[in-house]
N, CA, C and O of each residue as an XYZ file, in Angstrom:
612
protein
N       0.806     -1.174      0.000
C       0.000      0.000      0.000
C       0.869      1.266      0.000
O       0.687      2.359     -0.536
N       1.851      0.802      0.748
C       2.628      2.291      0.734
C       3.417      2.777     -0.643
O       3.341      3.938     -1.043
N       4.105      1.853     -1.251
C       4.485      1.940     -2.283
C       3.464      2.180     -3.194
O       4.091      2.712     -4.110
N       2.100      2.130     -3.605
C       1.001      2.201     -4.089
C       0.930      3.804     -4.005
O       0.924      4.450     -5.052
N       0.894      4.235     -3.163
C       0.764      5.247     -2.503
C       1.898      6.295     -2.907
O       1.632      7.486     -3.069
N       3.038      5.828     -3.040
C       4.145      6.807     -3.077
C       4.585      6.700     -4.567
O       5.482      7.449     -4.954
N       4.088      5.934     -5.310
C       3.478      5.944     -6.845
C       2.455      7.319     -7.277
O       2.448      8.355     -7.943
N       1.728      6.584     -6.478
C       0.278      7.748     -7.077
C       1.145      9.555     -6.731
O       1.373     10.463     -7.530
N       1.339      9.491     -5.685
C       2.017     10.387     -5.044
C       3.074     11.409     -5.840
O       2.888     12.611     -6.029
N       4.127     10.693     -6.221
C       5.052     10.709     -7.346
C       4.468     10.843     -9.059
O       4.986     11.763     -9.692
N       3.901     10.369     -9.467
C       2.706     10.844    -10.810
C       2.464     11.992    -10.551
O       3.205     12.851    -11.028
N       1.435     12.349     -9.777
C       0.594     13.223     -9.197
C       1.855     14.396     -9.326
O       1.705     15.188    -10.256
N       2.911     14.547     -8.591
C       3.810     15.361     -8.480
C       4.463     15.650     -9.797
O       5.085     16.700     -9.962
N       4.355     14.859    -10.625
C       4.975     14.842    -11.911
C       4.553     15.426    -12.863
O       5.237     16.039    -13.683
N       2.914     15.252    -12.859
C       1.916     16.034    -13.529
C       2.188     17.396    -13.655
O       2.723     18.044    -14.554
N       1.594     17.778    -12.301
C       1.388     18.834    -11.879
C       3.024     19.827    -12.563
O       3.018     20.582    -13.535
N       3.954     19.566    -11.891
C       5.475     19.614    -12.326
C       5.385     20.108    -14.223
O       5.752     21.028    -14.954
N       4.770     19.013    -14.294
C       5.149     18.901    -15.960
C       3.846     20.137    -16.920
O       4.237     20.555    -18.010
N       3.016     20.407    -16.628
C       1.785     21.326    -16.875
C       2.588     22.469    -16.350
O       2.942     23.363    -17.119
N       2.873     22.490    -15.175
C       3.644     24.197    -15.180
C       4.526     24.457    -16.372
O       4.278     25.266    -17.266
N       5.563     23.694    -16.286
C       6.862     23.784    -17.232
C       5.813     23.849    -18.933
O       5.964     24.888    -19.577
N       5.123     23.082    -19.362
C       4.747     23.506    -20.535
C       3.684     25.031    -20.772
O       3.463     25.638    -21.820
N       3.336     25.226    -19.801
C       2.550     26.375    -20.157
C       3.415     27.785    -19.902
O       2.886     28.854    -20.208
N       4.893     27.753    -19.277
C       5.707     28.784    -18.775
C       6.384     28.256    -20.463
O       6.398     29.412    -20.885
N       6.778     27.652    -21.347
C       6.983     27.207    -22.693
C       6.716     27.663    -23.682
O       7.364     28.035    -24.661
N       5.003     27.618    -23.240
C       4.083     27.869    -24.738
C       4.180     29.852    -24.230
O       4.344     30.485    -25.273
N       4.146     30.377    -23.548
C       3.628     31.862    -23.541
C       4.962     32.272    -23.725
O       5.781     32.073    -22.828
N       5.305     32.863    -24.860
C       5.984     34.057    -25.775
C       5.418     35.362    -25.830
O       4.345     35.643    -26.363
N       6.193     36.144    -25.252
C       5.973     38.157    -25.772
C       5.816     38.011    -26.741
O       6.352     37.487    -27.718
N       4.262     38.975    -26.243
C       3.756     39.424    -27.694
C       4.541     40.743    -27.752
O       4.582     41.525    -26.802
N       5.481     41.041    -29.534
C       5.983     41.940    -29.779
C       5.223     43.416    -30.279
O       4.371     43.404    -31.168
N       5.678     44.760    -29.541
C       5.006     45.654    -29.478
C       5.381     46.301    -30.826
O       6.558     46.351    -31.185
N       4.273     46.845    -31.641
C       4.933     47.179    -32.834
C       4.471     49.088    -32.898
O       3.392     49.653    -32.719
N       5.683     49.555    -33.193
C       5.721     51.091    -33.038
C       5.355     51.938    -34.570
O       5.954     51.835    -35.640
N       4.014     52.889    -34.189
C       3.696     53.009    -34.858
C       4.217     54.319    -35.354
O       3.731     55.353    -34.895
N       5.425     54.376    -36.500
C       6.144     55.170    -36.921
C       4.986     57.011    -37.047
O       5.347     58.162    -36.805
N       3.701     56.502    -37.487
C       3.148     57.779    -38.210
C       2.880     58.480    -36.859
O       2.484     59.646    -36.836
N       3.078     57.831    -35.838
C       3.015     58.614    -34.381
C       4.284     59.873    -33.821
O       4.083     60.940    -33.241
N       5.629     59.226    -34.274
C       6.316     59.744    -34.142
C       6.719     61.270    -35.292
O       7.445     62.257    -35.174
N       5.716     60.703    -36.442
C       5.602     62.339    -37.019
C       5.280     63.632    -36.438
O       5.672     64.779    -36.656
N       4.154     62.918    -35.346
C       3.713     64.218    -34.429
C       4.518     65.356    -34.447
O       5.675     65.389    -34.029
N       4.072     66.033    -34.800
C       4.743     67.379    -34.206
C       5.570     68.733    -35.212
O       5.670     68.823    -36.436
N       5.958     69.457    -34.359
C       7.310     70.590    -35.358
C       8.465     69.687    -35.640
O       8.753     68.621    -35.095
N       9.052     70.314    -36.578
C      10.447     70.184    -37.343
C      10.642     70.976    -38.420
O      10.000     71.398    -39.382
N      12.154     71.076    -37.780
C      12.865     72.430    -38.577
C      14.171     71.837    -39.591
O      15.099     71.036    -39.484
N      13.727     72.574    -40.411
C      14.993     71.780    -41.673
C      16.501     71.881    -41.265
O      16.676     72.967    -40.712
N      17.141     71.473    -41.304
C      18.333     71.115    -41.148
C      19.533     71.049    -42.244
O      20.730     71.323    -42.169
N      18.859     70.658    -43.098
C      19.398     70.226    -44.752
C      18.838     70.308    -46.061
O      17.742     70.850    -45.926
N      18.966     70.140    -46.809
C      18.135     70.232    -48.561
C      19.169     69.837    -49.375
O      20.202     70.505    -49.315
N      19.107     68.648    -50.322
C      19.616     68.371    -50.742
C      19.102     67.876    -52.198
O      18.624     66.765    -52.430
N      19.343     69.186    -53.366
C      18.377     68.822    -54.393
C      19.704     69.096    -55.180
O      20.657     69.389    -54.458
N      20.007     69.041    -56.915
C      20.680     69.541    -57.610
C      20.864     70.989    -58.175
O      21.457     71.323    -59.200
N      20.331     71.625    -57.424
C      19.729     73.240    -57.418
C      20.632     73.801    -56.343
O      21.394     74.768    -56.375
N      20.310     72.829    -55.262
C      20.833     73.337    -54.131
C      22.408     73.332    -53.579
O      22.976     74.172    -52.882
N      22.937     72.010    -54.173
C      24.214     71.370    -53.907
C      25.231     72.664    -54.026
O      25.378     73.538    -54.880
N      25.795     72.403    -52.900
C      27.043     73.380    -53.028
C      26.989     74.656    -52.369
O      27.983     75.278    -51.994
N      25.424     75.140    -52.201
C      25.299     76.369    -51.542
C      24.980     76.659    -49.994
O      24.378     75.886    -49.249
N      25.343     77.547    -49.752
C      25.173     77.663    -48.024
C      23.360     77.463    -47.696
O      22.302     77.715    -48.272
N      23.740     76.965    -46.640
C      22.099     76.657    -46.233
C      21.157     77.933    -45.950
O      20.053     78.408    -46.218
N      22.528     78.201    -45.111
C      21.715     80.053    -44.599
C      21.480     80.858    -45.480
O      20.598     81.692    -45.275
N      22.299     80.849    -46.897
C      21.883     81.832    -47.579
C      20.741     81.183    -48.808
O      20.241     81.852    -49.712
N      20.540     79.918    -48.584
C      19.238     79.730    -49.090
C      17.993     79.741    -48.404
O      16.915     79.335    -48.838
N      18.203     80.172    -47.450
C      17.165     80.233    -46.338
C      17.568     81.399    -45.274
O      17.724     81.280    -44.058
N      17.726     82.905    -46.330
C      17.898     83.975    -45.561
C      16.787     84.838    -44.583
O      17.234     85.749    -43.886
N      15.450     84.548    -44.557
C      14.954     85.123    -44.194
C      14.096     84.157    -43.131
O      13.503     84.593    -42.144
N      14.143     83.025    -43.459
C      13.264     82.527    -42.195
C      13.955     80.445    -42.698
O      14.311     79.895    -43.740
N      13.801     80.008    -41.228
C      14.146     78.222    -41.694
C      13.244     77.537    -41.781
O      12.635     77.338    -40.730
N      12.761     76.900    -42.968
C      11.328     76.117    -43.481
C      11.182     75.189    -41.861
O      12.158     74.958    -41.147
N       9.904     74.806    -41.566
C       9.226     74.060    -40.707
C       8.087     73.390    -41.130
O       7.439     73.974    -41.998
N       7.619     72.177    -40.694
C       6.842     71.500    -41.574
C       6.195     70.766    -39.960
O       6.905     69.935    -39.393
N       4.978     71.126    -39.410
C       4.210     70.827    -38.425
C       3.371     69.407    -38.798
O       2.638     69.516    -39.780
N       3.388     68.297    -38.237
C       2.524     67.563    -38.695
C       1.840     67.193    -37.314
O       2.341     67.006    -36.206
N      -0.050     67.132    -37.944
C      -0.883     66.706    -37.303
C      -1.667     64.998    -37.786
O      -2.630     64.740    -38.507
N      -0.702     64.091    -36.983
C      -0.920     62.751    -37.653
C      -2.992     62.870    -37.383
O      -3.876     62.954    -38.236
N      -3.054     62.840    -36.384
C      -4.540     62.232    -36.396
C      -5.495     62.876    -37.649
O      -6.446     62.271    -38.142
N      -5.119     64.000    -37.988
C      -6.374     64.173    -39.430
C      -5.302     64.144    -40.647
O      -5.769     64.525    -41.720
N      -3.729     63.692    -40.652
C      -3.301     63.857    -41.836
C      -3.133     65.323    -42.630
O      -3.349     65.662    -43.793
N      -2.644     66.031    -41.441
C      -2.381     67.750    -42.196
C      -1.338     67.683    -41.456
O      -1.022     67.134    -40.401
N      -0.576     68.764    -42.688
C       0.571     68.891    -42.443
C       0.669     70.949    -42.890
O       0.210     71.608    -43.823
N       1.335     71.239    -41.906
C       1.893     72.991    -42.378
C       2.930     73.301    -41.885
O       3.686     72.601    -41.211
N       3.052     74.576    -42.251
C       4.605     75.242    -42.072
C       4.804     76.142    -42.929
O       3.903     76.631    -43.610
N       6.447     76.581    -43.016
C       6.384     77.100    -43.817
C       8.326     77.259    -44.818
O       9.475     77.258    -44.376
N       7.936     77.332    -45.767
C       8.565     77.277    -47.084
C      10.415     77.810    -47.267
O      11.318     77.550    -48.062
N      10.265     78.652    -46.053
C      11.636     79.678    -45.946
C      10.870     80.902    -46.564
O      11.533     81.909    -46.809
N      10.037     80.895    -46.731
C       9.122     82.536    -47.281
C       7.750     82.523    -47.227
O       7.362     83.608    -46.794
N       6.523     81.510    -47.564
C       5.437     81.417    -47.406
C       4.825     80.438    -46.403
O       5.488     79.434    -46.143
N       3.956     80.561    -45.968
C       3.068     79.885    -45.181
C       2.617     78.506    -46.075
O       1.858     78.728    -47.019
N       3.004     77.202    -45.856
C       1.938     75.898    -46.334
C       1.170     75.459    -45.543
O       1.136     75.752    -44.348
N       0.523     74.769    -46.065
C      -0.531     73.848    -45.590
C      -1.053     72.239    -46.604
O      -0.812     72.111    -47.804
N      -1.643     71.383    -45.904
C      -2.135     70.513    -47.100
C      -2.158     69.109    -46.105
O      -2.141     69.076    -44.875
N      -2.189     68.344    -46.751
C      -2.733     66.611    -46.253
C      -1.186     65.586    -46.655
O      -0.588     65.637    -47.730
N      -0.929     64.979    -45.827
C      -0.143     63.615    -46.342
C      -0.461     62.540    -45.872
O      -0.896     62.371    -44.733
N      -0.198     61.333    -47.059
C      -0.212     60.022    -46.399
C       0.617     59.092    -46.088
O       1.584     58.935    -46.833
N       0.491     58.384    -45.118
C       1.647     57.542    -44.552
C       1.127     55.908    -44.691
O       0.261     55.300    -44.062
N       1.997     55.495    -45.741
C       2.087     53.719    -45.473
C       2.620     52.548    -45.669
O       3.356     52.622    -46.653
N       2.612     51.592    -45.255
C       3.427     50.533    -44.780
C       4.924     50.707    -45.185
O       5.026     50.972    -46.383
N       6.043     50.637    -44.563
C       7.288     50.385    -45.329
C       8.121     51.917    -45.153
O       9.127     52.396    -45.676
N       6.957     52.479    -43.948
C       7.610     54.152    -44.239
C       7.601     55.094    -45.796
O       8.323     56.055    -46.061
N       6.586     54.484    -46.636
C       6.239     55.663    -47.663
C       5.374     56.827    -47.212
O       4.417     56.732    -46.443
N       5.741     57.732    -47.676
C       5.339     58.620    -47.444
C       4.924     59.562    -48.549
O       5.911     59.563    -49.284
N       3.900     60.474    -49.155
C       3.215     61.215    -49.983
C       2.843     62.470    -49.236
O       1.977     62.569    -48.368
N       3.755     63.560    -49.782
C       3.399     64.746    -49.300
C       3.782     66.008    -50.396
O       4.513     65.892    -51.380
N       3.282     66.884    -50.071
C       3.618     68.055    -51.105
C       3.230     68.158    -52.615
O       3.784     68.985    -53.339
N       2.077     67.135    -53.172
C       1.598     67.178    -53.965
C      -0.083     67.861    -53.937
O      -0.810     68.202    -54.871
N      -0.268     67.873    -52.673
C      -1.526     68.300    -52.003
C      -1.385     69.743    -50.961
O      -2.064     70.131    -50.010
N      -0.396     70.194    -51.518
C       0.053     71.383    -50.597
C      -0.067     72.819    -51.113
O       0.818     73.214    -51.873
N      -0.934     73.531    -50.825
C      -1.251     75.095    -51.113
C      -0.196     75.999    -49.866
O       0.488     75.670    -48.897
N      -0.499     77.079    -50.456
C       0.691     78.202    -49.877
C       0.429     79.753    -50.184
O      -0.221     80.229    -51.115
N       0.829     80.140    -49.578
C       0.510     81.699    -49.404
C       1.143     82.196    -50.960
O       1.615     81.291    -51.648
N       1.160     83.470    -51.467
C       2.345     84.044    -52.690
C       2.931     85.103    -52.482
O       2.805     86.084    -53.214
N       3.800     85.055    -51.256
C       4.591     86.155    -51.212
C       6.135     85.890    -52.036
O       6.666     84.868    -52.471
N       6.598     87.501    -52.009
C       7.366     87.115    -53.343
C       8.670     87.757    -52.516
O       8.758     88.925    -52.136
N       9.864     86.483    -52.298
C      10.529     86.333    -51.369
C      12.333     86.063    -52.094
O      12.782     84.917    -52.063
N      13.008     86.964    -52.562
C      14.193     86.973    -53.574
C      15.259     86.363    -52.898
O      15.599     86.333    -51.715
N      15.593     86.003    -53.675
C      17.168     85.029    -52.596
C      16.919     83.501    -52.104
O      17.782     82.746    -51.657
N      15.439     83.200    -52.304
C      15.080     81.875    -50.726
C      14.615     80.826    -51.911
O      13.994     80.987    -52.961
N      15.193     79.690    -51.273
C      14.971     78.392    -52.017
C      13.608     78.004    -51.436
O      13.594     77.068    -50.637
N      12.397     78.654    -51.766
C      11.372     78.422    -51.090
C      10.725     76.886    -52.134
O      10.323     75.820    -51.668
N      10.844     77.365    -53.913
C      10.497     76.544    -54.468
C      11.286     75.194    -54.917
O      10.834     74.340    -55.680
N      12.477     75.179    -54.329
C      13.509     74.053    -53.850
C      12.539     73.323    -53.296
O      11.890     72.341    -53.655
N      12.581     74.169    -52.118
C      11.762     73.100    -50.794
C      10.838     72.286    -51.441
O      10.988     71.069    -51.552
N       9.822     72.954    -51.902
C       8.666     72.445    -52.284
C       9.067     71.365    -53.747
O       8.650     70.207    -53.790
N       9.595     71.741    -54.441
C       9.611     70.755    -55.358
C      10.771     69.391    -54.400
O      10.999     68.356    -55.026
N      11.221     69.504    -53.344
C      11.964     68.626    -52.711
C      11.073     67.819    -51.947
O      11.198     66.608    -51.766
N      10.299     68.446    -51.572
C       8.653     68.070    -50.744
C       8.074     67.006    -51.671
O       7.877     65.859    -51.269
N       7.772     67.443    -53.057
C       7.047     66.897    -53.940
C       7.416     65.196    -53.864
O       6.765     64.184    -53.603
N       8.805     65.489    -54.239
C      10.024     64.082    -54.834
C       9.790     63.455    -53.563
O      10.153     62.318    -53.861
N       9.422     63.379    -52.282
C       9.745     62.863    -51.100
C       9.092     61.273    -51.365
O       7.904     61.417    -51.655
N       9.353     60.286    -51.362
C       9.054     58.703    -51.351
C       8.859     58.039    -50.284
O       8.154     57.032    -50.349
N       9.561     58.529    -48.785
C       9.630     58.158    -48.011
C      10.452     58.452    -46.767
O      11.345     59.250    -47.049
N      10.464     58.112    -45.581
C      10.937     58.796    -44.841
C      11.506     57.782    -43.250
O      10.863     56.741    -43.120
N      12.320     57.973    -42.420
C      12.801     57.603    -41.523
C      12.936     58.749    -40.121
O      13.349     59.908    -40.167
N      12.455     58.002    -38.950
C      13.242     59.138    -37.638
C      13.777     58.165    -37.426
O      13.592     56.970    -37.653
N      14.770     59.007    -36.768
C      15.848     58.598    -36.187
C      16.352     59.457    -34.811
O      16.769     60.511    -35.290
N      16.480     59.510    -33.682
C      17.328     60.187    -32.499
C      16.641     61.486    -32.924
O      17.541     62.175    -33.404
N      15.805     61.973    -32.965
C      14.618     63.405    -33.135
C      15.065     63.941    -34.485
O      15.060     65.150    -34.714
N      15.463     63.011    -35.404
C      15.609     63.593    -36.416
C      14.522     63.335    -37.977
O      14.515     62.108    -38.077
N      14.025     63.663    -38.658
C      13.524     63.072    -39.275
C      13.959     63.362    -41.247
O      14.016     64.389    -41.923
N      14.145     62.137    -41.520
C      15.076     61.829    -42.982
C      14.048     61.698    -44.090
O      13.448     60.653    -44.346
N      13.896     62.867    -44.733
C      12.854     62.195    -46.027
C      13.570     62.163    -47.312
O      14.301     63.029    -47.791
N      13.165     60.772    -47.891
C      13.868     60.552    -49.313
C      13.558     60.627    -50.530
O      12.341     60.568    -50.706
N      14.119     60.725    -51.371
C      13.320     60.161    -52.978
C      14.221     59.231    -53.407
O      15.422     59.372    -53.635
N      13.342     58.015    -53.519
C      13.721     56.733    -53.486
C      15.308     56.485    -52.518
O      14.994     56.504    -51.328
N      16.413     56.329    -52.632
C      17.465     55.794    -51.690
C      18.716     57.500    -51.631
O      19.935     57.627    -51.515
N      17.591     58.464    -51.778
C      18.475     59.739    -51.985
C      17.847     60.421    -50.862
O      16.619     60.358    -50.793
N      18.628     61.199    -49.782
C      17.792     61.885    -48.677
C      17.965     63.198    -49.397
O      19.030     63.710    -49.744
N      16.896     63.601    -49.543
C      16.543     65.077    -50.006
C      16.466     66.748    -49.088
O      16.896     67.835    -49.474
N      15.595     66.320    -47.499
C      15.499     66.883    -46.605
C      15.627     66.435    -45.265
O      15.075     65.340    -45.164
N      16.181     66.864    -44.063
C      16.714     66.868    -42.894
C      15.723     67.654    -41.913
O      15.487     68.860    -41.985
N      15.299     66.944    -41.180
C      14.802     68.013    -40.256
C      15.225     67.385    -38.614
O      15.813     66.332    -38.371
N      14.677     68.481    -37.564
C      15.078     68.200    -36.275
C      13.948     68.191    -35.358
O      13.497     69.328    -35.499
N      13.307     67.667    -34.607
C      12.310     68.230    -33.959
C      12.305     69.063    -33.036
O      13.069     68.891    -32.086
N      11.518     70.082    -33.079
C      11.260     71.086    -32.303
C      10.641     71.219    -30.792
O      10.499     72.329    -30.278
């Protein structure tokens, strides 16, 4: 009986033993996935421009009178700022893979602003394919070429 006993006993312990260990097994982190168009939130101020117009010239003196900023409001998909001379405004879309579509949907004030790569910007805006942050920075490209630099504000 006792051995009967210290059988059942021993199973019993084994079970139990063995159901913990597989269910501490089967449960894997679920991975949190970051939703890049979140981190658009907000101001950013250009930093860079990098078009064939532009190459070679001082930043400041293409942007003598004011430094383009480009505000984005992810939840309705507007985006404004402004140009290095005019005020924008307009809509972009963001998807999968970090593409990005902006500046084809973008209106603007017409002040008439001599010296400023305002229509750089914007035709640099246009070309944009896609985009990366990085450390508060944010990188937009046309196709594997970074075009504009910005910083957040």
């Amino acid at each position: 009986m006792k051995k009967t006993l210290l059988v059942f006993a021993s199973v019993l312990a084994l079970s139990v033993v063995s159901c913990k260990t597989a269910g501490e097994i089967t449960e894997t982190p679920v991975e949190k996935k970051v939703d890049m168009r979140k981190q658009l939130d907000g101001e950013w101020v250009l930093n860079s421009i990098t078009t064939p117009s532009t190459a070679g010239k001082d930043f400041k003196a293409l942007f003598s009178m004011k430094t383009p900023t480009l505000n984005f409001e992810v939840k309705g998909n507007k985006v404004f700022g402004n140009d290095g001379c005019n005020n924008i405004h307009g809509s972009f879309e963001v998807k999968a893979g970090n593409v990005i579509k902006l500046g084809d949907k973008m209106a603007s004030t017409m002040m008439f602003c001599d010296g400023v790569a305002d229509r750089e910007f914007m035709d640099a805006l246009k070309s944009t394919t896609n985009y990366d942050i990085v450390d508060e920075k944010l990188v937009l490209r046309s196709g594997d070429i970074i075009v504009l630099t910005f910083t957040k504000k």
